[in-house]
C-alpha positions in Angstrom: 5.2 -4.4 1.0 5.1 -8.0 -0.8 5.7 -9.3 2.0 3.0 -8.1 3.6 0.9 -8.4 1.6 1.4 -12.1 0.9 1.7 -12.8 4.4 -1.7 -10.9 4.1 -3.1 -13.2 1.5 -1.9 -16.8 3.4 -4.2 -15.6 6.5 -7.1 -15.3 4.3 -6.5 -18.7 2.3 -5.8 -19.9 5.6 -9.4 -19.1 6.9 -11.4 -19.7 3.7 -10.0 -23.3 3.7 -10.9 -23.4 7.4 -14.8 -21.3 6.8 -14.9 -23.8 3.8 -14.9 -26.7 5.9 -16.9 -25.3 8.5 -19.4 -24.6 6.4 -19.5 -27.9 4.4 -19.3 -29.9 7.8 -22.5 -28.6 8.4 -20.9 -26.4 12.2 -21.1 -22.7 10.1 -24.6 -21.6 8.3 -24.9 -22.6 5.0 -25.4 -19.2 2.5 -28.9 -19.0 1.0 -29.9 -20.2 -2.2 -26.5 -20.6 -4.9 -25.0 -17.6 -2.4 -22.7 -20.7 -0.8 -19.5 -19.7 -2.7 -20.0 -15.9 -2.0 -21.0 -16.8 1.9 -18.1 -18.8 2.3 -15.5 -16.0 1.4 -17.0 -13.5 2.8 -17.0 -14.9 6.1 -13.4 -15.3 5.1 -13.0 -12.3 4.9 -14.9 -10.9 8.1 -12.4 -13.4 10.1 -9.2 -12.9 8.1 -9.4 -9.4 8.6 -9.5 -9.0 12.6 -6.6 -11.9 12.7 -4.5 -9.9 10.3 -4.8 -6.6 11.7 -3.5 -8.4 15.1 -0.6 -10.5 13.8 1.1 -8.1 10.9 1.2 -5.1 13.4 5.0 -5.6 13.1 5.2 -5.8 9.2 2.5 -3.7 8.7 4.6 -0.6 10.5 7.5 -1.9 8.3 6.1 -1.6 5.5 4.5 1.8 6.2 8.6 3.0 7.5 9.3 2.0 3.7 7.2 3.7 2.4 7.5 6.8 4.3 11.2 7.0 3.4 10.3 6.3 -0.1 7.8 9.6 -0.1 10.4 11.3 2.0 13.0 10.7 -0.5 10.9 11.0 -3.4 10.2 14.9 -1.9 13.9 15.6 -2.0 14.5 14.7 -5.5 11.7 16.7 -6.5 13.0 19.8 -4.3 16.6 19.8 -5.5 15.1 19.6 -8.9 12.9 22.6 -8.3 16.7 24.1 -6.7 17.8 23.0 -10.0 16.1 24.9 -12.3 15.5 28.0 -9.7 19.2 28.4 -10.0 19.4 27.6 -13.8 16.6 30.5 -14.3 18.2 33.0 -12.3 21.4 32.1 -13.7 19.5 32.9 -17.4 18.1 35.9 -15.8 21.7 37.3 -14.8 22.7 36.7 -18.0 20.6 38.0 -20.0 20.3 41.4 -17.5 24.3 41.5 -18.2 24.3 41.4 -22.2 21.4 43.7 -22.0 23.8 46.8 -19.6 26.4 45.7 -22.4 24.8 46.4 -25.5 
């Protein structure tokens, strides 16, 4: 998921340097007012975002196969802990059903 997400993050520095120059060459709109800064990343943004969605399809379904084990694994800890104490409880419950037909 780092890596992704890095990967992610050079795209986007990527195009802000190349919106930056655009837009201080004078070939992209300038923003209005003191907006230039914003303008500038946020048409970063709107052309980072299309480009990464295309190139990190492959990491992108990685990453989402991690985490799907992780869940998947995480589920199986939780249910054999849930076996855990079923068995521990009916174990008590035996027990104490047992000194209770003694006594």
């Amino acid at each position: 998921m780092l890596r992704y997400t890095l990967m992610r993050l050079g795209i986007f520095v990527g195009c802000l340097v190349v919106v930056w120059g655009l837009v201080y060459s004078g070939l992209a709109p300038r923003g209005l007012g003191d907006s230039n800064g914003l303008w500038v990343v946020l048409l970063a943004l709107l052309v980072s975002a299309p480009i990464s969605f295309v190139v990190l399809r492959k990491e992108r379904d990685r990453a989402s196969e991690r985490i799907v084990r992780r869940v998947d694994r995480a589920k199986a800890n939780l249910e054999a802990n849930r076996n855990m104490e079923d068995t521990a409880d009916e174990a008590a419950r035996t027990q104490g059903q047992a000194q209770g037909q003694t006594s």
